[in-house]
DODOMI-572232 format. One record per residue (C-alpha): x negated, y negated, z negated; residue in three letters; chain; residue number from 1. Coordinates in steps of 0.001 Angstrom, whole numbers, padded with zeros to 6 digits. Example, Ala and Ser with C-alpha at 12.3 -4.5 7.8 and 13.67 -1.06 7.14 Angstrom:
@xx = -012300&yy = 004500&zz = -007800&aa = ala&ch = A&i = 1
@xx = -013670&yy = 001060&zz = -007140&aa = ser&ch = A&i = 2
% end
This chain:
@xx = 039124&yy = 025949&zz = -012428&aa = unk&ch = A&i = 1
@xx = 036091&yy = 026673&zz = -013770&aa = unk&ch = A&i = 2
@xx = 034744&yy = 029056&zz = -011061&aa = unk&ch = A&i = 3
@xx = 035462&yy = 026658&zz = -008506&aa = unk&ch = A&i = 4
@xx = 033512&yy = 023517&zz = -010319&aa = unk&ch = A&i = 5
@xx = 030405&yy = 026597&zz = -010995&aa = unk&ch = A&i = 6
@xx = 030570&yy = 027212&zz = -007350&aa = unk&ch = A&i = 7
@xx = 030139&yy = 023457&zz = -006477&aa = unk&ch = A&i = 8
@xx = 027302&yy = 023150&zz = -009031&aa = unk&ch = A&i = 9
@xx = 025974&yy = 026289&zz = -007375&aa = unk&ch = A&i = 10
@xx = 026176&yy = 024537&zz = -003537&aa = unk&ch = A&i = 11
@xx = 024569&yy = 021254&zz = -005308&aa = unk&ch = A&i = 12
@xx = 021697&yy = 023388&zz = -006247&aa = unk&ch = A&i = 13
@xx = 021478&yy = 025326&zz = -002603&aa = unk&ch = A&i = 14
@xx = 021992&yy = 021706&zz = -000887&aa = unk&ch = A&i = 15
@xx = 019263&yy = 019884&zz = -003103&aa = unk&ch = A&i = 16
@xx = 017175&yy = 022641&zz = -002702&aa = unk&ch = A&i = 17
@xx = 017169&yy = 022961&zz = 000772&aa = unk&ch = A&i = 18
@xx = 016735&yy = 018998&zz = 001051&aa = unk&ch = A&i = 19
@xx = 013638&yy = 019425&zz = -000681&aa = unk&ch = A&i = 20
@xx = 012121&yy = 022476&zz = 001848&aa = unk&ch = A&i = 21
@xx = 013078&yy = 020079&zz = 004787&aa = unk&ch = A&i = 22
@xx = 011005&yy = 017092&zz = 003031&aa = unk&ch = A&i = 23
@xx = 008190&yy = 019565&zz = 002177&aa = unk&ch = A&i = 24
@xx = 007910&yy = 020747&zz = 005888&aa = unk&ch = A&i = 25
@xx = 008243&yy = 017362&zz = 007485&aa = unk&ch = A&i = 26
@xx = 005341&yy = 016114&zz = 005189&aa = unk&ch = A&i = 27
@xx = 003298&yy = 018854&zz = 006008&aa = unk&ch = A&i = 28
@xx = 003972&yy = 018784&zz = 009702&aa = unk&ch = A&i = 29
@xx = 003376&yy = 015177&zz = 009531&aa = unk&ch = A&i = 30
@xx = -000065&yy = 015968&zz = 008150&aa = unk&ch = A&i = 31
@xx = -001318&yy = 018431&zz = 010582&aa = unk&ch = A&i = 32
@xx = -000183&yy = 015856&zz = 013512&aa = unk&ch = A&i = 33
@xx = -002108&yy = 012766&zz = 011844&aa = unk&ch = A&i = 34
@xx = -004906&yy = 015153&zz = 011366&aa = unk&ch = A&i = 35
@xx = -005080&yy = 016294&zz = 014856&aa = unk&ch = A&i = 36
@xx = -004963&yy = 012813&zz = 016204&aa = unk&ch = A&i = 37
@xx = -008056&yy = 011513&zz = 014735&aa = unk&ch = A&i = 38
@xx = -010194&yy = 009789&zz = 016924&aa = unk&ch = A&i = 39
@xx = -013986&yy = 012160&zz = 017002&aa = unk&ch = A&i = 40
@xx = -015544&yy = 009323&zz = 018931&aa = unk&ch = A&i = 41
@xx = -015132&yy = 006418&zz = 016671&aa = unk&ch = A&i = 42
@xx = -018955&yy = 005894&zz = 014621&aa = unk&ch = A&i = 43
@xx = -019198&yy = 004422&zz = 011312&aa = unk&ch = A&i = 44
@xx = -018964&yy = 000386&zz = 011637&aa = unk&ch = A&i = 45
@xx = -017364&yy = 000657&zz = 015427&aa = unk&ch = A&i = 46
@xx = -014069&yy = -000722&zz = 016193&aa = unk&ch = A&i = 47
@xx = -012232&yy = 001177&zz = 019199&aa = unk&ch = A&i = 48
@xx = -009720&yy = -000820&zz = 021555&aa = unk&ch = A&i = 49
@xx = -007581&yy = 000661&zz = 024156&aa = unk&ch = A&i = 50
@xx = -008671&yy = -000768&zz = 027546&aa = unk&ch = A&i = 51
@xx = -006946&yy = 000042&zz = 031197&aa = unk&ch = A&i = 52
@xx = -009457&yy = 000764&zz = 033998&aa = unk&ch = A&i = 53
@xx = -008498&yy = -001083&zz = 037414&aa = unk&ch = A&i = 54
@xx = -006195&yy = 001710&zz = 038387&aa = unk&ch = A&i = 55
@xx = -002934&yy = 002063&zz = 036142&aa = unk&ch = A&i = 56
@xx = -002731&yy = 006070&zz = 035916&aa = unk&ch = A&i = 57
@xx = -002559&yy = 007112&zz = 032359&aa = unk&ch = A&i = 58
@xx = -005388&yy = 009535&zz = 032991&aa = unk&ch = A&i = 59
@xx = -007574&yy = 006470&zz = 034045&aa = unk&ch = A&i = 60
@xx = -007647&yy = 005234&zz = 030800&aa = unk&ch = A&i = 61
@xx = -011045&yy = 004723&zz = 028505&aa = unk&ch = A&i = 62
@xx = -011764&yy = 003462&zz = 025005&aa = unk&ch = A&i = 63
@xx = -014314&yy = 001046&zz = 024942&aa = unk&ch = A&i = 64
@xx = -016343&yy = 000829&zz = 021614&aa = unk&ch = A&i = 65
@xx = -017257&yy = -001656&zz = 019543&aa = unk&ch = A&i = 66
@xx = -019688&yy = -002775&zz = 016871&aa = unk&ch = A&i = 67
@xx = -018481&yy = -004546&zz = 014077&aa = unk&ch = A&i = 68
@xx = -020202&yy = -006977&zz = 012607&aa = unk&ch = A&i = 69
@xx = -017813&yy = -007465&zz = 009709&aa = unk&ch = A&i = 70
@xx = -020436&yy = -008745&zz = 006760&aa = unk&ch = A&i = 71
@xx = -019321&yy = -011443&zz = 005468&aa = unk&ch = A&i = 72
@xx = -022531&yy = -013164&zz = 004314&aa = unk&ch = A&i = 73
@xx = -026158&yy = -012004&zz = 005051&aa = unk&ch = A&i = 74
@xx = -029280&yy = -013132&zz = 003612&aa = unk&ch = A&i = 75
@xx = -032262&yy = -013528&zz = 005955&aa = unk&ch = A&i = 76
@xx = -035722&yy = -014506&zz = 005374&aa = unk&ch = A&i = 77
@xx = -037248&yy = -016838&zz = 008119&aa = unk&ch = A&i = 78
@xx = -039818&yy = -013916&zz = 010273&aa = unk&ch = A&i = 79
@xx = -040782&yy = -013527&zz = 013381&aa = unk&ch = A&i = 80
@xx = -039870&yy = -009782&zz = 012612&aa = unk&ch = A&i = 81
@xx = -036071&yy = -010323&zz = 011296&aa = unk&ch = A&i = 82
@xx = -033785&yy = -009179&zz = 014600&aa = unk&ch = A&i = 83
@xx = -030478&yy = -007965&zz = 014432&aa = unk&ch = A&i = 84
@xx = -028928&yy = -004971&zz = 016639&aa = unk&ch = A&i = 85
@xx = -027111&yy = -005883&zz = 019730&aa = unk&ch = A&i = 86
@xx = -025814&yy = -002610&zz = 020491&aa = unk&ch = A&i = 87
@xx = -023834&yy = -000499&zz = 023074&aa = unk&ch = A&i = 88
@xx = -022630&yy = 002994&zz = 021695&aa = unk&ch = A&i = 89
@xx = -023636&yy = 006185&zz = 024090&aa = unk&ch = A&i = 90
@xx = -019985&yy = 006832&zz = 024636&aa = unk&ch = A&i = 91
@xx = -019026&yy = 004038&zz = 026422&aa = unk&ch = A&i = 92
@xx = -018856&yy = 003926&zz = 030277&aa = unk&ch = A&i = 93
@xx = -019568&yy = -000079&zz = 029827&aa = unk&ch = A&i = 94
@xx = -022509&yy = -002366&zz = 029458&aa = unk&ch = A&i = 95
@xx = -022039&yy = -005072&zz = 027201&aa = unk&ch = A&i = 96
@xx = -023228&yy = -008947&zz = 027411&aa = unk&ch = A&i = 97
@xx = -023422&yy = -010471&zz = 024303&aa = unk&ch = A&i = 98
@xx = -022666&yy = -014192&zz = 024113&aa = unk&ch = A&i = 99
@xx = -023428&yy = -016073&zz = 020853&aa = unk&ch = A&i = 100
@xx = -022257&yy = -019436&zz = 019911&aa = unk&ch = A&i = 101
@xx = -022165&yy = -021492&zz = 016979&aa = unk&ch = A&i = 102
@xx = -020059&yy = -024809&zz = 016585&aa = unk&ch = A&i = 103
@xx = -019075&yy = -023863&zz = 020462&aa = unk&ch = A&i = 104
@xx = -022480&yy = -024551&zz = 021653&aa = unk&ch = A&i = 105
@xx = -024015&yy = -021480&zz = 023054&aa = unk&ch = A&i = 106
@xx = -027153&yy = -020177&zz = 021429&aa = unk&ch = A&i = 107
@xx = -027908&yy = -016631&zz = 023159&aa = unk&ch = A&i = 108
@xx = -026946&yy = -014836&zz = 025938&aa = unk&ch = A&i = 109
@xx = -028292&yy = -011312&zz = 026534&aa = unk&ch = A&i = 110
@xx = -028892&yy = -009173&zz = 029570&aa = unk&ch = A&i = 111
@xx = -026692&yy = -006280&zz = 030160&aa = unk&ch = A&i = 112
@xx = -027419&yy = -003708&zz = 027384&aa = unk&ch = A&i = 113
@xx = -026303&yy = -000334&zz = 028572&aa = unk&ch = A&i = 114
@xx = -024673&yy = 002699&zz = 027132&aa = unk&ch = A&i = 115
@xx = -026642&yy = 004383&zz = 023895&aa = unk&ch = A&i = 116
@xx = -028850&yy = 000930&zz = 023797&aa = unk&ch = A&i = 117
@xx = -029828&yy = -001516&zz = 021107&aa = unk&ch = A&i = 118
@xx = -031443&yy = -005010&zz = 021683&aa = unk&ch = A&i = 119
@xx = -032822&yy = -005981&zz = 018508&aa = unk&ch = A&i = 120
@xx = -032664&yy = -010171&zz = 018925&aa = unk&ch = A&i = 121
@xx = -034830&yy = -011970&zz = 016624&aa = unk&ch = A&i = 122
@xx = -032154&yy = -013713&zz = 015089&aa = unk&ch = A&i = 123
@xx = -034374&yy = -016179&zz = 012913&aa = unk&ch = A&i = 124
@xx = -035862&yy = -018172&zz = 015957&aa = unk&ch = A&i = 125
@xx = -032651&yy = -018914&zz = 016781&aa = unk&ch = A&i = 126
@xx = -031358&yy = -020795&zz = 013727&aa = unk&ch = A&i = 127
@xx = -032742&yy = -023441&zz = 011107&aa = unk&ch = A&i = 128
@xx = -032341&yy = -022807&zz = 007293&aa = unk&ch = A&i = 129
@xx = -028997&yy = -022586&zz = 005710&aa = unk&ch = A&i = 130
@xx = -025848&yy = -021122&zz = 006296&aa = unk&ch = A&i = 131
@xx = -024243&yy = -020324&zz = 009429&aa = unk&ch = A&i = 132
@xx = -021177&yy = -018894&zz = 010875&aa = unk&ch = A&i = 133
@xx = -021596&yy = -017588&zz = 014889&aa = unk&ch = A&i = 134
@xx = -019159&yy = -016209&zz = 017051&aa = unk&ch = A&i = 135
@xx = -020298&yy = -013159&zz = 018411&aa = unk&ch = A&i = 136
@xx = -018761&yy = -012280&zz = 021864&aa = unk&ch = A&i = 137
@xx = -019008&yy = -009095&zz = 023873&aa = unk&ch = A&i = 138
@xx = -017892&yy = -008827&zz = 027411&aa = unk&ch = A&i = 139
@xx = -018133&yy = -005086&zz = 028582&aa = unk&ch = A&i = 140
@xx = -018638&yy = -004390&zz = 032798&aa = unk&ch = A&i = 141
@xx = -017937&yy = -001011&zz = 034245&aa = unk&ch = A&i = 142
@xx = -021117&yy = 000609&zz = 034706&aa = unk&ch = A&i = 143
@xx = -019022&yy = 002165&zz = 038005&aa = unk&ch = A&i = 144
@xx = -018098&yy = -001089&zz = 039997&aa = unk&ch = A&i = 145
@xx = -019743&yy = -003999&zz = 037460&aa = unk&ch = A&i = 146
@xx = -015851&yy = -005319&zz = 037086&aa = unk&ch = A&i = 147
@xx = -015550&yy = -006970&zz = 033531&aa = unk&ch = A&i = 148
@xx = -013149&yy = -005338&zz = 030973&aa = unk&ch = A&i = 149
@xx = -011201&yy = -006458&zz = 027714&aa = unk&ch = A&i = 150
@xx = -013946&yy = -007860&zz = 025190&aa = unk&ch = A&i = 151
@xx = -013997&yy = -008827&zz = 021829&aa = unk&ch = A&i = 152
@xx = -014816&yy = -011838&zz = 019889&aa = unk&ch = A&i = 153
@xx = -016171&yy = -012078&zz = 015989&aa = unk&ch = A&i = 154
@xx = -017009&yy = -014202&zz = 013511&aa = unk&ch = A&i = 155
@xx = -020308&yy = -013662&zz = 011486&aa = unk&ch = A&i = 156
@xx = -021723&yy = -015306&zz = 008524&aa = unk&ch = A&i = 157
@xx = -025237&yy = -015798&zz = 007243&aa = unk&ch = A&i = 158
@xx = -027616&yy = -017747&zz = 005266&aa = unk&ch = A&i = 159
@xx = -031604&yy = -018021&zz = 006481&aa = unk&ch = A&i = 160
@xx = -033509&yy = -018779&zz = 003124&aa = unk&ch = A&i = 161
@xx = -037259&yy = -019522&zz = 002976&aa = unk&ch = A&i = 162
% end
């Protein structure tokens, strides 16, 4: 009897320690394939969205980047020289158009800034003192046939002080 209940300690042991191995190796596997799924071409402060080009083959497919303007509040001094950086990362295959709006009236429109550009808008002559919250919205055309892709909209705040 007591060989019998030493032998199914002994399995316990073998079972719990092979569970353990098993949980060991799938974390670790689970690493390396996280790891090498990282996206290289995101840059600091860009958002990345999957977009389909006009065909539907999976090979077809290209991430657009994005700029985020995520700040929640921003203090600007009224100058001619305050601008702020309309830009188009170099590895996109898309111009952008910003379109800015506040209160749904539309405030600025820009021309076509392509790939590995920046537009720097002088946001000040724009806006009166005080606080404001624009929408900022970026329509990206193919730089290939001029078609427009999937675009993003977002919300920015900022306060203009004297």
């Amino acid at each position: 009897m007591k060989s019998t209940r030493e032998e199914q300690n002994k399995k316990k042991k073998v079972f719990l320690i092979i569970i353990i191995i098993l949980l060991l190796l799938a974390l670790i596997l689970g690493f390396f394939f996280f790891k090498s799924h990282k996206n290289n071409n995101v840059k600091k402060g860009g958002i990345t969205y999957q977009t389909e080009e006009t065909t539907t083959a999976e090979s077809e497919r290209k991430n657009i980047i994005f700029p985020g303007y995520t700040m929640s509040t921003i203090t600007y001094k009224i100058s001619e020289n305050e601008t702020m950086g309309l830009m188009n990362p170099d590895v996109n295959d898309v111009s952008f158009v910003y379109t800015i709006t506040e209160n749904g009236k539309e405030v600025f429109v820009s021309e076509k800034i392509k790939p590995g550009d920046t537009y720097q808008w002088e946001i000040c002559k724009y806006f009166e003192k005080g606080p404001h919250e624009i929408n900022i919205n970026i329509t990206p055309y193919s730089t290939k046939d001029d078609t427009i892709k999937n675009g993003i909209n977002e919300t920015f705040k900022f306060i203009i002080t004297a």
